[in-house]
Backbone as ProteinMPNN parsed JSONL, in Angstrom:
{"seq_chain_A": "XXXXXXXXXXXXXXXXXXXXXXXXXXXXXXXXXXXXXXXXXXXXXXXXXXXXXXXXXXXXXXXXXXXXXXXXXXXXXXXXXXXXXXX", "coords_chain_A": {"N_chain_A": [[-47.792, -2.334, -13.818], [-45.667, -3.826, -11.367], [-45.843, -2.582, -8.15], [-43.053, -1.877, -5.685], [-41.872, -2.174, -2.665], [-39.152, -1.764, -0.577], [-39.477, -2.541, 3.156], [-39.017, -1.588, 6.82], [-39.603, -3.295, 9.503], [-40.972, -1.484, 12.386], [-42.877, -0.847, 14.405], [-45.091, -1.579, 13.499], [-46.847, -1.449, 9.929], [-47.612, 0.983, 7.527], [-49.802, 0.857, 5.04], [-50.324, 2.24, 2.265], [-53.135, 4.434, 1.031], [-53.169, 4.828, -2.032], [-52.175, 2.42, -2.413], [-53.745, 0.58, -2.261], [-56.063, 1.371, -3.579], [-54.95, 1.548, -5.879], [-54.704, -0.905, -6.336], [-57.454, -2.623, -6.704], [-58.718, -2.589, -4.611], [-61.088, -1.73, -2.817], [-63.082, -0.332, -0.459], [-63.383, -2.155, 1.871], [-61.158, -4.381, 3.765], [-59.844, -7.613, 3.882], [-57.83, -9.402, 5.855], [-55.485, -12.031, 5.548], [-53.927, -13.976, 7.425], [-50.899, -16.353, 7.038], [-48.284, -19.035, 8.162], [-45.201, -17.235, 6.982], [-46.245, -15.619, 4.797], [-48.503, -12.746, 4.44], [-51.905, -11.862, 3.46], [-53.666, -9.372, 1.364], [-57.08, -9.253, 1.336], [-59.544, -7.848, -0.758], [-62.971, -7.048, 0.151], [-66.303, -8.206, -0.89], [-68.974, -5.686, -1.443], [-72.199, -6.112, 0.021], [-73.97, -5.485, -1.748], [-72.541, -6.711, -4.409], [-72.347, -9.119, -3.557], [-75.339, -10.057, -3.673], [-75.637, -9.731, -5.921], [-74.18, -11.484, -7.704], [-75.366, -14.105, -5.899], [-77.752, -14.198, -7.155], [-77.066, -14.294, -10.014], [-76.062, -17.143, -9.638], [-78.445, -18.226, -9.184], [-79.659, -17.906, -11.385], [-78.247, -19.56, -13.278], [-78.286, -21.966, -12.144], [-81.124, -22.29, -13.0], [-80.961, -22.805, -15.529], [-80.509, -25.813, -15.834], [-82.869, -26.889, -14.698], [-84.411, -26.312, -16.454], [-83.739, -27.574, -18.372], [-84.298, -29.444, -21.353], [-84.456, -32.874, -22.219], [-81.443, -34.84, -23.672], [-80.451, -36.831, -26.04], [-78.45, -38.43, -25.825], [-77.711, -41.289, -24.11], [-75.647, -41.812, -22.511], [-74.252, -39.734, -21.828], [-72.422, -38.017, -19.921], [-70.708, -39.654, -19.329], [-69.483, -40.572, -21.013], [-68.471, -37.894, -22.117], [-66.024, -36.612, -23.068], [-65.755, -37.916, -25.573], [-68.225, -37.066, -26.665], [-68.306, -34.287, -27.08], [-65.596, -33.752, -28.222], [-64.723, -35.311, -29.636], [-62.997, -37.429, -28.458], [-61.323, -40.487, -28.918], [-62.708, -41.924, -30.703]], "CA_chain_A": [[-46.44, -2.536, -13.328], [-46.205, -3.917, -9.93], [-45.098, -1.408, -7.222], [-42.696, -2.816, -4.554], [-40.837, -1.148, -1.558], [-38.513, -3.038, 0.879], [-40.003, -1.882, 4.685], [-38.457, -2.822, 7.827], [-40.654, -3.355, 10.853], [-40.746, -0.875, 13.44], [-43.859, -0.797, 15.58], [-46.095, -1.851, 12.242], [-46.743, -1.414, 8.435], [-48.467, 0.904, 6.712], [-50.001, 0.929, 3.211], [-50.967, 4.019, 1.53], [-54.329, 4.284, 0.255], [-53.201, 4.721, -3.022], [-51.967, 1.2, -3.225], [-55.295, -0.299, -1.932], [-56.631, 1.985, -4.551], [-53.941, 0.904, -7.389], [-54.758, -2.895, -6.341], [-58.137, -2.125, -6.82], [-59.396, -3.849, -3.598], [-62.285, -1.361, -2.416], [-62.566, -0.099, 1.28], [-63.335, -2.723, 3.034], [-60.118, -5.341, 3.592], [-59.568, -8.688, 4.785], [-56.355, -9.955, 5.982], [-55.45, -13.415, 5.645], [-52.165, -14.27, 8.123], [-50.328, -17.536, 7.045], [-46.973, -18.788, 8.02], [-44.677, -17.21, 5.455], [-47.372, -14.655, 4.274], [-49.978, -12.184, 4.571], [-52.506, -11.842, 2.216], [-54.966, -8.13, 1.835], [-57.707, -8.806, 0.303], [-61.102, -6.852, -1.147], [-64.337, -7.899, 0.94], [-66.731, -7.489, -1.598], [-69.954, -5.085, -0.86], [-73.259, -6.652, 0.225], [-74.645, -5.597, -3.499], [-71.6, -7.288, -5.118], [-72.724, -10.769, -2.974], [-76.531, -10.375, -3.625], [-75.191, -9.948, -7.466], [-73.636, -13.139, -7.168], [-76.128, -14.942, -5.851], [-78.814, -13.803, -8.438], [-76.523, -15.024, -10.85], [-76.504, -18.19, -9.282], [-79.957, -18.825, -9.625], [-79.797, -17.921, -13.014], [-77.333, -20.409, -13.331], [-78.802, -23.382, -11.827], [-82.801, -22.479, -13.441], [-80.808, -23.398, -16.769], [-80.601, -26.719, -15.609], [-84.537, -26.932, -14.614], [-85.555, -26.023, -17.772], [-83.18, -28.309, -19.751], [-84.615, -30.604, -22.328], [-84.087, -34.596, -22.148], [-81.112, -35.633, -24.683], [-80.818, -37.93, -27.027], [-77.585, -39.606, -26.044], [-78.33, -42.086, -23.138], [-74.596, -41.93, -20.962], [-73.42, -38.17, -22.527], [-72.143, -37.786, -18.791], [-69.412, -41.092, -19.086], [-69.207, -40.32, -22.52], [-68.126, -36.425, -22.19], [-65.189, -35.9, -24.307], [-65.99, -37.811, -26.859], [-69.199, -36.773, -27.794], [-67.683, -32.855, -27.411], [-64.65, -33.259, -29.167], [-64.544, -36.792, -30.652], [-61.809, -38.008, -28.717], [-61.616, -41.996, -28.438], [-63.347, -42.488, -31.498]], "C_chain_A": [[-46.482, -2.663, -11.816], [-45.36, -2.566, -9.135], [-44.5, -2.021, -5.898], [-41.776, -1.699, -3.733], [-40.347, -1.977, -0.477], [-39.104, -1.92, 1.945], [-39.311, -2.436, 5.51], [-39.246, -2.284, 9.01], [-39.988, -2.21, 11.729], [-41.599, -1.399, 14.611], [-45.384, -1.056, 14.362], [-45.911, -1.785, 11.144], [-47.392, -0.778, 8.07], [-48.437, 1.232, 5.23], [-50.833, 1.456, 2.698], [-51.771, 3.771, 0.624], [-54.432, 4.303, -1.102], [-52.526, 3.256, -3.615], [-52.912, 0.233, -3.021], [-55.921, 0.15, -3.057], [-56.087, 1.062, -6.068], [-54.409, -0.856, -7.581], [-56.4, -2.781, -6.605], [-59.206, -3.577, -5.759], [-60.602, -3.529, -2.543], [-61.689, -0.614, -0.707], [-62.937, -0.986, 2.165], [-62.044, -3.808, 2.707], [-60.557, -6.341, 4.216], [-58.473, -9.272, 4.789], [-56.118, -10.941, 6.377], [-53.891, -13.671, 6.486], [-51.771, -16.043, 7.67], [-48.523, -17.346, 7.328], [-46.135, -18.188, 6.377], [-45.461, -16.15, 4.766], [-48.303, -14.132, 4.871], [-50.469, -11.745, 3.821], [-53.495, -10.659, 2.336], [-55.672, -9.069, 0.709], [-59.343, -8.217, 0.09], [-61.971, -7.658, -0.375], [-65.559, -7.135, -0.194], [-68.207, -6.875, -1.088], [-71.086, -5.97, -0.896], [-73.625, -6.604, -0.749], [-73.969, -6.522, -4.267], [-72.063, -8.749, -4.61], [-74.19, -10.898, -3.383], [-76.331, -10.862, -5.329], [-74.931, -11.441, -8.06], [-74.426, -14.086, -7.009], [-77.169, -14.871, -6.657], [-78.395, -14.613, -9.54], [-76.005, -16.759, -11.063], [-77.568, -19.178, -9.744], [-80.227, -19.119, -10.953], [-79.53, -18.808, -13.843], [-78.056, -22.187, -13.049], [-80.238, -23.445, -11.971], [-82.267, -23.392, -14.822], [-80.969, -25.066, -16.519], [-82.061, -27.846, -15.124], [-85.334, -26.962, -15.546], [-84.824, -26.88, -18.828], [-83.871, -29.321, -20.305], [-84.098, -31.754, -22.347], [-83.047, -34.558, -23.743], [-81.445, -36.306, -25.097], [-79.707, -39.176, -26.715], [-77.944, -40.497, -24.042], [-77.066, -42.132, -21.971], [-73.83, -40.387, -21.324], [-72.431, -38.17, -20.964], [-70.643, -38.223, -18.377], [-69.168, -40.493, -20.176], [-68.651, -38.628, -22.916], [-67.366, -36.156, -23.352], [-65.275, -36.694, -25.648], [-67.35, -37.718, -27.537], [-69.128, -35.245, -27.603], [-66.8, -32.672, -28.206], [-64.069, -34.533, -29.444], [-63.201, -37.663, -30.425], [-61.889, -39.565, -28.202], [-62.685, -42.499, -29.524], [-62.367, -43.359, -32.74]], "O_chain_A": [[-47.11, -1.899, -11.083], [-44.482, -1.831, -9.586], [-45.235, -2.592, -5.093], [-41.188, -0.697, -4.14], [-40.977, -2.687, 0.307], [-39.197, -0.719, 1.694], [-38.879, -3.574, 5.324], [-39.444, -1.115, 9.342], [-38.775, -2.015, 11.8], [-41.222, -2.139, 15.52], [-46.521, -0.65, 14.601], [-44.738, -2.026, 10.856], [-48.441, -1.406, 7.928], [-47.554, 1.661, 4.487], [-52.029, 1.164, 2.667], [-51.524, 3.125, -0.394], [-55.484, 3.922, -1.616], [-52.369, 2.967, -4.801], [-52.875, -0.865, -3.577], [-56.447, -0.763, -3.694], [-56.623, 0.311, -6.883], [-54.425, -1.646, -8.525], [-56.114, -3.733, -7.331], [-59.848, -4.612, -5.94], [-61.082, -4.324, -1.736], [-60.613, -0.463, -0.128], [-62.842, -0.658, 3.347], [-61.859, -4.113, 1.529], [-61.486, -6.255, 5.019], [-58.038, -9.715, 3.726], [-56.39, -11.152, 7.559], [-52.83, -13.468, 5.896], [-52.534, -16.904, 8.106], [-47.75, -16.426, 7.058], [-46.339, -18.517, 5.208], [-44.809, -15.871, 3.76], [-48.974, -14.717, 5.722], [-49.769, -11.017, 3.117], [-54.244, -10.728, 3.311], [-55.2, -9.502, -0.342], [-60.163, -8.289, 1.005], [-61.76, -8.862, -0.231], [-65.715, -5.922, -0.335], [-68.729, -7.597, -0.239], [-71.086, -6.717, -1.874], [-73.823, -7.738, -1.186], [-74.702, -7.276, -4.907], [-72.112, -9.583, -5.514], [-74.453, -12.096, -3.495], [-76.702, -11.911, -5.856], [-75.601, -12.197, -8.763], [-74.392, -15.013, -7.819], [-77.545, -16.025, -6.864], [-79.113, -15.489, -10.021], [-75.708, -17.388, -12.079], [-77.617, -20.265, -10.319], [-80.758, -20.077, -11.515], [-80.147, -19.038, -14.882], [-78.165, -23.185, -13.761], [-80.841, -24.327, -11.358], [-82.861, -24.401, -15.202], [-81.8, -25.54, -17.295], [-82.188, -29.068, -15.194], [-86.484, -27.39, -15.648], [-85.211, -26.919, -19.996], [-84.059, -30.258, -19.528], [-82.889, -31.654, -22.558], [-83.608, -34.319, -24.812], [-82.58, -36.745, -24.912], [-79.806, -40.352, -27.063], [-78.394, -39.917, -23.054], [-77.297, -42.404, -20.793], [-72.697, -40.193, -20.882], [-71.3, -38.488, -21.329], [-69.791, -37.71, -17.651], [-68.311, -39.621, -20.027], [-68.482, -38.329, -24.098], [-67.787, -35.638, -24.386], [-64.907, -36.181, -26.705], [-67.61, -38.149, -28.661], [-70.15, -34.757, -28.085], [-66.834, -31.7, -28.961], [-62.846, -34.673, -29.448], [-62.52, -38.281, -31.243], [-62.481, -39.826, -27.154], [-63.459, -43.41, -29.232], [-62.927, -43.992, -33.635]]}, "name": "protein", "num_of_chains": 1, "seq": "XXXXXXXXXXXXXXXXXXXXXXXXXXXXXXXXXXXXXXXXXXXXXXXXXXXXXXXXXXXXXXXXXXXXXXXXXXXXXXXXXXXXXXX"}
């Protein structure tokens, strides 16, 4: 359930660790300013980015190790040789 509270500017804003907590956005922040908005959000931990990139790799070996098809334009030909449409 979201949690909302009208504020009115004084000399700043703040926002109580239990709604950084509730949003579940870690301790480090980053605050995005646009007209019209400001955006918090989570910076994720150096482990959380190495994670990431591991999974990456993982990601783009599948493609190293893939086996030669059989169909000769699969690429142009996408949706209908996935889900037969245009046949």
């Amino acid at each position: 359930m979201p949690n909302q509270q009208m504020l009115e500017v004084q000399q700043g804003i703040w926002i109580d660790k239990r709604w950084v907590r509730n949003a579940g956005l870690g301790n480090r922040l980053q605050v995005v300013v646009q007209p019209g908005e400001i955006r918090i959000l989570g910076v994720p931990t150096r482990a959380e980015q190495q994670m990431s990139s591991e999974g990456w790799d993982v990601f783009r070996s599948l493609g190293r190790d893939a086996q030669p098809g059989q169909l000769s334009n699969a690429a142009v030909e996408h949706d209908r040789y996935l889900y037969g449409k245009g046949q």
